[in-house]
C-alpha positions, 0 to 999 in steps of 0.5 A: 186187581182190587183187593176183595172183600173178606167175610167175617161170618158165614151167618153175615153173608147168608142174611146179606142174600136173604136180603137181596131176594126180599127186594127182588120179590118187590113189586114196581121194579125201578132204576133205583131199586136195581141199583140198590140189589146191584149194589149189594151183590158186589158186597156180598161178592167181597167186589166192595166194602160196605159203606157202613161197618162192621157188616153186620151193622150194615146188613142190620140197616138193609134188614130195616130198609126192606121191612120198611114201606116204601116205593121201589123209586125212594129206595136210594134216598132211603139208603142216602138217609141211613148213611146221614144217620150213621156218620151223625151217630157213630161220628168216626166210625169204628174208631170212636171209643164209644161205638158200642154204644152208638152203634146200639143207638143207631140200630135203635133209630132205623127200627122206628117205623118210618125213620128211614122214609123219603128225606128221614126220620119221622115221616117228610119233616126230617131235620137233619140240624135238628138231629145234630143239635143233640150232644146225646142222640138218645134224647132225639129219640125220646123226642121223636117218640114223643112227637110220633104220638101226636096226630100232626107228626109233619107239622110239629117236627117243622116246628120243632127244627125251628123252635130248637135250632133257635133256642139251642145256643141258650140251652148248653145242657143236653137233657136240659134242651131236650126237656125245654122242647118236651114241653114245646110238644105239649104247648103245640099238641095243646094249639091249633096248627095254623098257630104254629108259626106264632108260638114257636117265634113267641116261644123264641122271643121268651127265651132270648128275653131271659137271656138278654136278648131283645129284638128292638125295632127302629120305631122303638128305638126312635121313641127310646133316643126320644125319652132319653134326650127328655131325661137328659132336658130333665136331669139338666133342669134338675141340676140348676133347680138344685144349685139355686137350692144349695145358694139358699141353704147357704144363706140360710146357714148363716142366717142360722149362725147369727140366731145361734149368737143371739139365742146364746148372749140372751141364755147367758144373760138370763142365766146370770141373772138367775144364779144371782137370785139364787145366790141371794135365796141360798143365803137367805134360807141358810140364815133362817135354817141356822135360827131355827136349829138353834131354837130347837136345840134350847127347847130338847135340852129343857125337856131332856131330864124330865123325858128320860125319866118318863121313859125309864120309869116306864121300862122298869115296870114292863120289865118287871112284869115279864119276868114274873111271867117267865118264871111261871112259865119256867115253873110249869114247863120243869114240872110238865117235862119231868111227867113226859119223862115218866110216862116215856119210860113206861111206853119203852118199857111195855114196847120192849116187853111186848117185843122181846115176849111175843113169839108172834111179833118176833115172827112178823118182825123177822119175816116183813120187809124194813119199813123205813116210818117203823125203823124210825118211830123205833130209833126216836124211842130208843133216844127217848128211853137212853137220854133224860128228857131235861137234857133235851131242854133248853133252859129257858136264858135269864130264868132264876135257878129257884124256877126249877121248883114248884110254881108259884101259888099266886100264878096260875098254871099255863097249859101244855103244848109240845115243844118244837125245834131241834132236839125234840120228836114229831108226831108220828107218821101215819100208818100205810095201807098195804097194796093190792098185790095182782098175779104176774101173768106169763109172757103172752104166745103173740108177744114171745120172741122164743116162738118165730115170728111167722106163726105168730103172725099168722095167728093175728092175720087169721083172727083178723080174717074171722072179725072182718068175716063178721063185719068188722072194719080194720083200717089200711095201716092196721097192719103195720102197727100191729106189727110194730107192736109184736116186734116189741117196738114204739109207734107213734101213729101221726094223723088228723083228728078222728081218722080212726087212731084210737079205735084201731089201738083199741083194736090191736089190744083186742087182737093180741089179748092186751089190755089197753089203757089210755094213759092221756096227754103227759102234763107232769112226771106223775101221770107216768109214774105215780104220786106218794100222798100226804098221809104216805100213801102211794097212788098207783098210776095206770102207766104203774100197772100196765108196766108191772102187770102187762098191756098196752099204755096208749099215750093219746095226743102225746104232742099235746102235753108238756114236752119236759114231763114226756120226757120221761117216757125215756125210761120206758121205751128202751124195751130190754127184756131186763128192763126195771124201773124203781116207781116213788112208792119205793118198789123196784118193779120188773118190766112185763113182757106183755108190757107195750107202748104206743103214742099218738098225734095229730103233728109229726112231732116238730109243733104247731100248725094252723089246725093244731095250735097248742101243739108242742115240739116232741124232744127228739130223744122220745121222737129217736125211739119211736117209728112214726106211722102215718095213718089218714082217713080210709075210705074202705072204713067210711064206705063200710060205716056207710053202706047203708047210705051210699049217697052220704058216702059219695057227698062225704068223699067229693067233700073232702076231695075239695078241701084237699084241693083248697089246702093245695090252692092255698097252701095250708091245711083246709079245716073242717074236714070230714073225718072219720068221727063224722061217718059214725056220727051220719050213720047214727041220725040216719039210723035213728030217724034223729036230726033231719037231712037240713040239720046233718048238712047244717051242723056236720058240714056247714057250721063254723066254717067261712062263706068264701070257703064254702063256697070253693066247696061247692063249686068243686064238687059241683064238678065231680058229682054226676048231676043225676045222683042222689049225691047230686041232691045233696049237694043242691041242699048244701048249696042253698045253707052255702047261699044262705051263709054267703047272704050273711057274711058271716060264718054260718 
């Protein structure tokens, strides 16, 4: 007696039934379908073991068989086609490690409207190879889905069996292979049908040749036995050609041998007879040089005597003078000195006086801050009153001890100038004005970090909400840099010229009640930090009073500048709220809460591009405490600059999608793009009734800009315009000033 089949679950057996009675009730009864309800009563029974397992997964393939549209006669292939998938899929059965897995996937399979039809998956065009050529059955199912949108399902799968089973042995990788036939779907879906045949065997050709495999007919290889058999007549040839050429280098060599011979015994030749010739002169020119020395020698030692007297008495009497003159000198300057003396003496004694008697310089004195320039005015008197004024002179060297008398009457009194050197006094520095004090505001309510950042915010968001009420324009990444800022960190907003980056830092100041100064590009330490000045004076920097008082320094073109002095801004973006800093004037100063920073650029900060050629290189240490912020053109901005203009709108935006697609083409930035400075620019002659149509497109869009590019342009645009537009106007009176400047050959 066989052994029966046992249940596992009571739900297994009641869907197994529900099963059976759904193929009862089909219409068009057949042997087929009876042997198929046959079949599954004896399982339902326990009589015999399904052929798939577990049981469920078995019921779950006679679910997706009878929810399938299918003639009662096919009802056995179906079934031998699920059978096929499942021993493909599920490999050893229960047994195999991943069945969980594959199980998923197979009930994934037969789910798929029209996997289980006559000869299999996808409608009639079913191969099996096909299918078992994937490692992952996953990827034959995201092909399958991929050819089920196509409107020649049948066609594509016979072409894609043959095209992979051909390729296959030359793709190892699994998603490499399904992604090389993904692209097979789109060259056929792309083609006629009848064609089919012709790419799927060139396509197959393509791969063997990038494998090393060539298809080479007899014709062909007839013709390559031929030209080898005319390389190897050639190369023989070429080997006697060169053999004749190595016996004449030969003879050659020797010839050359016996020139070099004959060339080096007439050298020698010539060379003795030269050295001769020399020998002769050498000793012909030492005779005549001998002769003359000795005349020469004769006539210095009679005029010897009488030129030595000549010159001495000549010295004696120079020397004469200049000591008369020094001892004038010594003489006027003793007697000068001695009066400076007095007159010191005085200046300290009334200074003291007025020091020591005058309640209200005491005050002063005690109540202000040390001054360096008075401390040392002060010490330099204090020398001058306690040392005698003859003992920081230095006697003149060689003067007679009588000079320190009167001068002498017969020589007239020279004027005074101070003395210079060590030991004496320089003039006094000038006075300081004193600066101009501001009051320290408090710490701002949208900059406060003891207030939570969700109000605050709120509060920013809804005054924004109030200026767009009115009109007012915010660009898209308005949000995130006004955020960086109430976070107290330091964007540096990248983008091109005159996408709106100024206006918008103008606009956050305004939000968030800051003043906002634009400091520049940073040439030298001093645009951060100020000067001291020839007469001792400090001159504030813009940067100077933001940091003390409060605001936002807008570092403008900061990749512009000089990359050491920007440097500097180190010491500024640590952003602690203890943060000083000590500026050249000598003041330690606070830094203000309300104080921010914020740069700018048109490069991320590595250095030039095509369109921005003087940048410099960012040192990576300011770069490191900055969040870079991208900010391009805002189409919302420009649509609401040009609301009244709708047409200069749509012509700007098909013009600057161009010069998009010619920077992709060629690789580097397109220049000349419309920006958002232009948009203000338009708007304002059309406001004004100033510059004509001609003259906006000639000055805004055509002018300093290449006839080939331009015409690219135009082509382009021509393509996206609706010709009945008045953009489409537009653009015909582009095309005419584009013509005209293709006519030049030159820039416009």
């Amino acid at each position: 007696m066989a052994i029966k089949f046992e249940w596992g679950t009571t739900q297994d057996e009641k869907r197994l039934g529900n099963v059976i009675e759904l193929l009862q009730k089909i219409n068009g009864k057949s042997k087929a379908l009876d042997r198929t309800i046959a079949e599954l009563r004896k399982v339902l029974e326990g009589d015999k073991e399904p052929e798939i397992k577990p049981i469920s997964l078995y019921i779950d393939t006679w679910e997706a068989i009878g929810n399938t549209n299918i003639t009662a006669s096919r009802y056995d292939i179906v079934w031998e086609n699920a059978k096929k998938l499942y021993d493909d899929v599920c490999l050893g059965g229960l047994t195999t490690d991943d069945f969980e897995a594959r199980a998923a996937l197979y009930k994934e399979i037969i789910r798929e409207e029209g996997a289980l039809l006559t000869n299999g998956y996808v409608g009639d065009s079913y191969d099996y190879n096909l299918f078992a050529s994937f490692a992952d059955k996953t990827n034959y199912l995201i092909l399958i889905r991929a050819v089920k949108k196509t409107q020649v399902a049948d066609k594509m799968m016979d072409a894609l069996a043959a095209y992979g089973l051909g390729v296959r042995q030359y793709i190892i990788d699994d998603y490499g292979y399904l992604t090389n036939l993904l692209g097979m779907v789109k060259k056929l879906t792309a083609a006629n049908i009848d064609n089919y045949q012709d790419i799927v065997k060139a396509e197959i050709s393509l791969v063997e040749r990038s494998n090393g495999v060539y298809d080479i007919s007899p014709e062909r290889l007839s013709l390559v036995e031929k030209n080898v058999s005319t390389a190897q007549a050639v190369v023989s040839s070429g080997k006697e050609l060169l053999e004749s050429i190595e016996i004449k280098c030969k003879s050659l060599e020797t010839l050359a041998d016996e020139f070099n011979e004959k060339v080096n015994e007439i050298s020698k030749s010539a060379t003795d007879t030269l050295e001769a010739k020399a020998k002769n002169a050498k000793g012909e020119v030492e005779l005549a040089l001998k002769q003359y020395i000795e005349g020469q020698k004769k006539a210095i030692s009679m005029d010897k005597d009488q030129f030595l007297k000549e010159v001495f008495a000549d010295a004696e009497a120079e020397l004469d003078k200049y000591k008369a003159l020094a001892r004038a000198i010594t003489a006027n300057t003793s007697a000068e000195i001695a009066m400076l003396g007095k007159d010191a003496d005085a200046v300290v004694d009334r200074v003291s006086r007025t020091l020591n008697n005058d309640d209200k310089v005491k005050e002063f004195l005690a109540k202000a801050k040390v001054d360096d320039a008075i401390l040392d005015k002060i010490e330099k008197l204090s020398v001058l009153n306690s040392a005698s004024i003859e003992r920081m002179v230095k006697q003149p060297e060689g003067a007679p001890a009588d000079a320190e008398g009167a001068p002498d009457g017969n020589v007239a009194p020279i004027a005074y100038e101070p003395p210079k050197g060590p030991g004496f006094l320089p003039p006094p520095p000038r006075h300081r004005g004193p600066r101009h004090e501001e009051p320290i505001l408090p710490v701002n309510p949208l900059l406060d970090p003891n207030i939570p950042f969700a109000e605050r915010y709120k509060t920013v968001m809804a005054e924004k909400e109030r200026r767009i009420a009115k009109g007012e324009i915010f660009h898209e990444m308005f949000d995130d840099v006004v955020i960086a800022v109430m976070e107290n960190v330091n964007p540096y907003l990248i983008g091109p010229s005159g996408c709106g980056k100024t206006y918008m830092v103008s606009q956050v100041g305004e939000l968030l009640g800051l003043n906002c100064d634009d400091i520049g590009y940073i040439n030298e330490e001093y645009d951060i930090l100020g000067y001291v000045t020839a007469t001792g004076e400090y001159s504030e920097s813009n940067f100077y009073r933001l940091y003390k008082y409060g605001g936002i320094a807008f570092c403008d073109e900061l990749d512009n500048g000089n990359s050491k002095a920007t440097v500097k801004l180190n010491s500024f973006l640590s952003n602690k709220i203890d943060s000083n800093y000590s500026f050249p004037g000598g003041e330690r100063v606070q830094r203000h809460p309300n104080f921010r920073v914020i740069a700018a650029g048109n490069t991320d900060g590595s250095g030039a591009d095509v369109n921005y050629s003087t940048r410099e290189k960012i040192e990576e240490s300011v770069q490191q405490r900055m969040i870079p912020i991208y900010v391009d053109y805002d189409n919302r901005v420009e649509a609401a600059i040009l609301a009244d203009y709708p047409e200069w709108f749509k012509f700007a935006c098909a013009f600057r999608r161009a010069t998009d697609k010619w920077s992709k083409v060629c690789g580097i930035p397109a220049s000349g793009i419309f920006t958002t400075r232009d948009a203000y620019r338009i708007k304002t002659y059309l406001d004004n009734d100033s510059f004509s149509t001609d003259k906006i497109m000639t000055y805004e869009f055509i002018q300093t800009k290449d006839p080939e590019y331009l015409a690219f342009l135009a082509e382009n645009m021509e393509k996206e315009l609706d010709p009945k537009s008045k953009a489409a106007t537009l653009l015909s009176i582009f095309k005419v000033q584009v013509n005209e400047a293709a006519s030049k050959g030159r820039k416009y």
